[in-house]
N, C-alpha and C positions, 0 to 999 in steps of 0.2 A: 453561482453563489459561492465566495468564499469559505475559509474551514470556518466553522462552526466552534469549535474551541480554535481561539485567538492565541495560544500555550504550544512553543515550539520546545523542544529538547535535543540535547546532543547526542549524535548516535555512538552510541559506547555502550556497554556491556551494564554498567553500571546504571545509566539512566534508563535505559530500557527497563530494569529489574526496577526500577524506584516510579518509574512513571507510567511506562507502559501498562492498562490493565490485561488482564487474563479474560478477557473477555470481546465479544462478537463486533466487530467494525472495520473502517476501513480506515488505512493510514497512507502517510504520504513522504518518499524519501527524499533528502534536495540536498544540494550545495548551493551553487552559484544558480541556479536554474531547478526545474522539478524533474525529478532524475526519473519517478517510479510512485504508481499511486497503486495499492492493491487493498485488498478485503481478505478477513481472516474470521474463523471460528475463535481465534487467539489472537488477540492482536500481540501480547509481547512474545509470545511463543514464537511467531511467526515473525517479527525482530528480527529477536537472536539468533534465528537460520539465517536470514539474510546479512547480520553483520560476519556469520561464519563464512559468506561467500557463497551462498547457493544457489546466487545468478549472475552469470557472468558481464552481463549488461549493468546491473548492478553496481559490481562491484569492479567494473572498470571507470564508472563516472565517482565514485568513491562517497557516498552522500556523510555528509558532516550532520545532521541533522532531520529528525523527523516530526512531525504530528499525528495528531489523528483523531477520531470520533467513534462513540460508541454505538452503535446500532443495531437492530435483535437481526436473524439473519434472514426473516423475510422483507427487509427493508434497505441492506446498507448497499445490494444491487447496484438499485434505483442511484440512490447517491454514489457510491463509486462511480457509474455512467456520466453525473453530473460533474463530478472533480475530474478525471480523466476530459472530458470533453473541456471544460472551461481552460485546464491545466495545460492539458496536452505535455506527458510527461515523456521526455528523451526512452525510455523504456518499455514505455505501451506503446510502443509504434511499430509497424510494421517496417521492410527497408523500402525506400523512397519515402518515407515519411506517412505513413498512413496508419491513421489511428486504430490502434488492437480494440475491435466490439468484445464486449463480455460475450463471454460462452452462453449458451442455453443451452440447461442441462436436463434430460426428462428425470420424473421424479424415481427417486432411489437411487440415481446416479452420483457418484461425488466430483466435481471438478476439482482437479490436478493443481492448479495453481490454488496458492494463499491458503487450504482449507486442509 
């Protein structure tokens, strides 16, 4: 299934702060291709770490551009699993190309990535 919001933005300091909400979903980084698809308690919070370079996979494909969707965070899991799988982003991949599965985390634990 495609993004759900049809609304792409340029990844800059600025648009992130103007577009991005502050709240629970998963987003999607691209250039020419989809670089990085991740889920956030914050989605602009967690932006603006990534335009500072906080992955180096990241920020070696240089992504011009993001989306995203808002979702509470017992559900945007689910749909990150579907955007990564449809997507298949240069970034969730493991090397030889093998797609990164979400974590399952037991409850009270926090996963590391996005949150």
């Amino acid at each position: 299934m495609p993004w759900m919001n049809k609304s792409s933005y340029v990844f800059t300091a600025r648009s992130i702060q103007e577009s991005a909400p502050a709240r629970s979903g998963v987003y999607g980084l691209f250039s020419q291709h989809w670089i990085y698809i991740g889920e956030a308690d914050d989605i602009r919070a967690r932006l603006l770490q990534h335009l500072r370079g906080d992955d180096e996979c990241i920020a070696r494909y240089r992504p011009d551009g993001f989306v995203f969707e808002t979702w509470p965070p017992s559900r945007r899991g689910e749909r990150w699993d579907e955007l990564v799988r449809e997507f298949q982003p240069s970034c969730n991949r493991r090397p030889g190309g093998v797609p990164v599965s979400r974590p399952v985390f037991s409850e009270g634990e926090s996963p590391r990535r996005d949150s």
